[in-house]
C-alpha positions in Angstrom: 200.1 59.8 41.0 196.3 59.4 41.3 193.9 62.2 40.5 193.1 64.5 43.4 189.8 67.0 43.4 188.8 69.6 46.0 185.0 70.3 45.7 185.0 74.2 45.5 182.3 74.9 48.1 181.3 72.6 50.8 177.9 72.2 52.2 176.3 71.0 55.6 172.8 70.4 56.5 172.3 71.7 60.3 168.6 70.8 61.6 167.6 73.2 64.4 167.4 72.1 67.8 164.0 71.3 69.0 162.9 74.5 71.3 163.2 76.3 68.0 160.2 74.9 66.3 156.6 75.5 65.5 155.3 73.0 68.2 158.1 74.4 70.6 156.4 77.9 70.8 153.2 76.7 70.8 153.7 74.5 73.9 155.6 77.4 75.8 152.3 79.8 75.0 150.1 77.4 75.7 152.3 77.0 79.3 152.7 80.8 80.0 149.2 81.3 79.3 148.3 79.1 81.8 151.1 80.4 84.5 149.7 84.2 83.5 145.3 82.5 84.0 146.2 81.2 87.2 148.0 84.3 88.2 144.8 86.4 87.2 142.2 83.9 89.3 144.7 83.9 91.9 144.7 88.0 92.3 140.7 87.9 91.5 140.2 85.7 94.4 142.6 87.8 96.8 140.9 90.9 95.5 137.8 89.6 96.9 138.6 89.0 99.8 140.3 92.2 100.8 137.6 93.6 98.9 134.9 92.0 101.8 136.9 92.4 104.3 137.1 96.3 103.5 133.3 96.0 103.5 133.1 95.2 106.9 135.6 97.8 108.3 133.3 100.3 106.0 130.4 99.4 107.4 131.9 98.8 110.8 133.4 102.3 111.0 129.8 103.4 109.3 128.2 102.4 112.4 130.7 103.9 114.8 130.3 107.4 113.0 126.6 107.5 113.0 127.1 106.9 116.4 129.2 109.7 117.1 126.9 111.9 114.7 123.9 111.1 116.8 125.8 111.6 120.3 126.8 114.9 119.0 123.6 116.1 118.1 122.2 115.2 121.3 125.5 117.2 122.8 125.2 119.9 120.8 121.2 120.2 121.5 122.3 120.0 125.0 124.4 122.7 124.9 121.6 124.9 122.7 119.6 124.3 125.6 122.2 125.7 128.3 122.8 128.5 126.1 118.7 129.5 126.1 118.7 128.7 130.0 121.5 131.0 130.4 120.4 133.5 128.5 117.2 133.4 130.4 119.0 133.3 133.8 120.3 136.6 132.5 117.1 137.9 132.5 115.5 136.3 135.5 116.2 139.3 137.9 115.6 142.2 135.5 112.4 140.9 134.8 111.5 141.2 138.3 112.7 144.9 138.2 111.2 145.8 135.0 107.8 144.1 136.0 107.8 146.4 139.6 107.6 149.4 137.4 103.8 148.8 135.7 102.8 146.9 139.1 103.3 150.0 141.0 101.9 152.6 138.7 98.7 149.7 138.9 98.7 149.7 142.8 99.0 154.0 143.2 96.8 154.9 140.6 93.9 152.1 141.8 94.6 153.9 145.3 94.0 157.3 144.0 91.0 156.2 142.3 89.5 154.9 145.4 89.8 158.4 146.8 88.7 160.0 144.1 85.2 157.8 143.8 85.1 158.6 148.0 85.6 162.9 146.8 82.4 162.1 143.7 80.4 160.5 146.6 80.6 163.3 148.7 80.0 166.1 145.9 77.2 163.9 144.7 75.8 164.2 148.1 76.1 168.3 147.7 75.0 168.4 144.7 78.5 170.1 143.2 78.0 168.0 139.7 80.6 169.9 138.1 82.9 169.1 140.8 81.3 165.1 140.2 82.3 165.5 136.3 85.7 166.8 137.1 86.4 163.9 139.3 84.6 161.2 137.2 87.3 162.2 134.1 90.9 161.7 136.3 88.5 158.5 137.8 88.7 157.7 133.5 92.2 159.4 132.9 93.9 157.2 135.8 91.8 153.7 134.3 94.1 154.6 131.1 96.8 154.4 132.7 96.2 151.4 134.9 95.1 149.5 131.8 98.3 150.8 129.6 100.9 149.6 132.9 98.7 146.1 133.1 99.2 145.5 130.0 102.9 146.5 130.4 103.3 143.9 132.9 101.8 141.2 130.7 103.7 141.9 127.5 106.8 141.3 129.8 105.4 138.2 131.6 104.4 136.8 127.7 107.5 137.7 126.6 109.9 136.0 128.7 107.5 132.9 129.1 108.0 133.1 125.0 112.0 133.5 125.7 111.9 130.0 127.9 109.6 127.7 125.4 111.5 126.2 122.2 111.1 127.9 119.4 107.6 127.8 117.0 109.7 129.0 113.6 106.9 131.0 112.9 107.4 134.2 111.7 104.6 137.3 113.2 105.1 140.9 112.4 107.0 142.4 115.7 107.6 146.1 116.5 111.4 145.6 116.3 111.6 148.8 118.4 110.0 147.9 121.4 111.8 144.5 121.5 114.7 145.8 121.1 114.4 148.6 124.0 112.7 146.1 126.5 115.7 143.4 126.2 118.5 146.6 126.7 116.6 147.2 129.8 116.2 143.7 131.5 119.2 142.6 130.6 120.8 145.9 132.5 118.4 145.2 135.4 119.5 141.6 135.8 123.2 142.7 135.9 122.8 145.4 138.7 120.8 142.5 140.4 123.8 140.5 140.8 125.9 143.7 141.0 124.9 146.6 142.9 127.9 148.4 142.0 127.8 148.2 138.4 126.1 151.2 136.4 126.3 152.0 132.9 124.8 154.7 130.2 121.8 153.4 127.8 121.5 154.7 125.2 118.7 154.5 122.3 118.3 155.8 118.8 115.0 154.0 117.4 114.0 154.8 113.5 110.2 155.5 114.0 109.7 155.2 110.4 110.3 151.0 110.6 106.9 149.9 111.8 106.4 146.5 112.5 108.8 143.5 110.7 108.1 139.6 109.9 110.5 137.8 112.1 110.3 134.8 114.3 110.2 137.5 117.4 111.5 135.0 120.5 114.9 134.0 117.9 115.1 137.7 117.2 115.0 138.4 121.0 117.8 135.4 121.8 119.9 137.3 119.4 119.3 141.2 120.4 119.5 139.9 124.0 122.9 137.9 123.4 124.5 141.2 121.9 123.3 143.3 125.1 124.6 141.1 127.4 127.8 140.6 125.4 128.3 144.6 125.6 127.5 144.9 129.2 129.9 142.3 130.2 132.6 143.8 128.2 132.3 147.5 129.5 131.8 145.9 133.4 134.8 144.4 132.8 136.9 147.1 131.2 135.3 149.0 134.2 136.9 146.7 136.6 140.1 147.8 135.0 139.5 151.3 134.9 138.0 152.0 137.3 138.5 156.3 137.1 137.3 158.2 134.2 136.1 155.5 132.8 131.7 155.6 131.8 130.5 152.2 130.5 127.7 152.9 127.8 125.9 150.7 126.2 123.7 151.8 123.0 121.2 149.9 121.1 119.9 151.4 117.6 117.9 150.6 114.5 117.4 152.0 111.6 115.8 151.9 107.8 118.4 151.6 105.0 116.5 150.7 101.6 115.0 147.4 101.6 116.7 146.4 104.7 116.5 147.2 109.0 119.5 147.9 110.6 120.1 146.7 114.7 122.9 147.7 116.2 124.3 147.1 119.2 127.6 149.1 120.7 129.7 149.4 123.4 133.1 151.0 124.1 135.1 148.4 125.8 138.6 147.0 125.2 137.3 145.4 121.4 137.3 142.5 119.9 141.4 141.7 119.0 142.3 141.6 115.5 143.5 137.8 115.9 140.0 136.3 116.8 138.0 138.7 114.6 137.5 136.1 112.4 136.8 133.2 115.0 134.0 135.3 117.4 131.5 133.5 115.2 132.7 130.1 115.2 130.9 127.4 117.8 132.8 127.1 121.2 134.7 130.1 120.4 135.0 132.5 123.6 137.2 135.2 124.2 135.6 134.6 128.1 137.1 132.7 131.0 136.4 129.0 131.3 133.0 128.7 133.0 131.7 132.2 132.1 130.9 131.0 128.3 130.0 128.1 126.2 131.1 129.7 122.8 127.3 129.3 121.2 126.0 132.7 121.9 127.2 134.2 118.9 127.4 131.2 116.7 123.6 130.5 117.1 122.9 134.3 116.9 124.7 134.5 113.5 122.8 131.2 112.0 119.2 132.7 113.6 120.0 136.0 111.1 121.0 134.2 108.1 118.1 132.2 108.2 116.0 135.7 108.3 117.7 136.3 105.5 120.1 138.8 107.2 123.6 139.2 107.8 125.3 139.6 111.3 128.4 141.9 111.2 131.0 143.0 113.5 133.1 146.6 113.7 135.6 146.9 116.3 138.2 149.2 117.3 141.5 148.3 119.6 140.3 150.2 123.3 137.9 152.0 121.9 134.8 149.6 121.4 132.7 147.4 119.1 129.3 147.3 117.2 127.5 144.6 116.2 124.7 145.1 113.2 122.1 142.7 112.4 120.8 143.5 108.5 117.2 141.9 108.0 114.9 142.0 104.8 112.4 144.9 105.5 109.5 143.4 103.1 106.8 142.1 105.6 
């Protein structure tokens, strides 16, 4: 038989396919490279777009709230000037009132006068000169008084024509005493104007020892006259609802505490409910019927004392009544 041989180990030589080369992986980079470039420019360009056209809805919407800003402002200066004219309506009839007073002191004491200088002719003509001196001083006494009333009557014309004006912002050193007892009083007239009906107790408790504060004194006055009214329309109506037993009072106080002037203003109505404690300062917030309010009063009266460089505050008790203190720096 012929000489057969196994080879021990056999060997085969596989090449690779061709996705498995150099040049293969190369060419598939090269290929998702370019998928993954066109992908990016393609994004970019979308990007910019949506990027412009967010632009112009920006500055579109831009435009409509600077509109609405600007018709707000002229709204809310609106309003502001309702408030004043409101507050000054208050006041329209009690200054009528208030302004009687000094006129007719003016009127009788210029009519005695006139009698008195007839009496001093006559004893002039007699020769009584003691009798002449005696006249000639209550001729000089009643002038006094005449002038102090005139000038009474002027302070109160000034003072509400200053009340009507818009506001200077400057600040003039004001007896914060004499403001504050001439506002409790017109405002108290101009009530019993429209009702006859209506009384209340005023009461006052001035600190002498204040003199004379820098404020801006027609602010100040829109603020001390707000309060007043507030109180008197809040004890009329807790009147209406108690009618027996029941005395509205009204009281209006100030008073030196360091470096600072207390003002306070009190009443003892219903109060001010715990829920809206916190609100009563807040614009357009009223606690009155519609039509009776706008919700400014004590908004605007809180910003005129802060920028005094005071503080407006609020105490109030459930049925009982509430006080309201205005805190402003002394230092004139």
């Amino acid at each position: 038989m012929g000489d057969w041989s196994v080879p021990d180990t056999l060997s085969f030589k596989i090449n690779p396919p061709w996705w498995q080369t150099w040049w293969a992986y190369l060419i598939f980079g090269l290929i998702a490279a370019s998928i993954l470039r066109a992908y990016i420019v393609f994004r970019a360009r979308k990007l910019t777009k949506e990027n412009k056209l967010l632009e112009e809805r920006v500055s579109h919407r831009t435009v409509q709230l600077k509109t609405k800003i600007d018709e707000l402002k002229s709204t809310q200066s609106k309003l502001i000037q309702s408030e004043k004219m409101a507050s000054l309506g208050e006041l329209t009839a009690g200054i009528a009132h208030e302004i009687q007073n000094p006129l007719n002191f003016v009127n009788n004491f210029s009519e005695v006068n006139k009698e008195l200088l007839e009496e001093m002719e006559e004893e002039i003509e007699k020769g009584n000169y003691d009798e002449v001196k005696a006249l000639a001083k209550d001729v000089s006494d009643n002038e006094d008084k005449i002038i102090f009333h005139g000038k009474r009557a002027d302070g109160i014309v000034k003072g509400m024509l200053q009340h009507s004006r818009s506001s200077s912002g400057q600040k003039e050193l004001t007896d914060i005493n004499t403001l504050s007892d001439e506002y409790l009083r017109l405002a108290y007239h101009g009530l019993r104007a429209k009702d006859k009906t209506f009384n209340a107790t005023l009461n006052t408790d001035f600190d002498d020892s204040i003199g004379k504060i820098n404020i801006v004194a027609q602010d100040m006055g829109r603020v001390i006259l707000n309060l007043i009214t507030n109180a008197f329309y809040v004890v009329k109506k807790k009147k209406e609802e108690n009618p027996k037993g029941y005395e509205p009072t009204v009281s209006v106080g100030t008073k030196k505490q360091g470096n600072m002037v207390l003002i306070s203003v009190s009443d003892n109505g219903n109060g001010v409910p715990k829920e809206v404690l916190d609100k009563i300062f807040q614009p357009f917030f009223t606690t009155k019927p519609s039509g009776e309010g706008t919700g400014l009063g004590l908004s605007l009266s809180y910003d005129i004392v802060k920028v005094h460089g005071g503080e407006l505050t609020v105490q109030t008790e459930q049925g009982e009544g509430t006080t309201f203190t205005i805190s402003l720096p002394s230092k004139k």
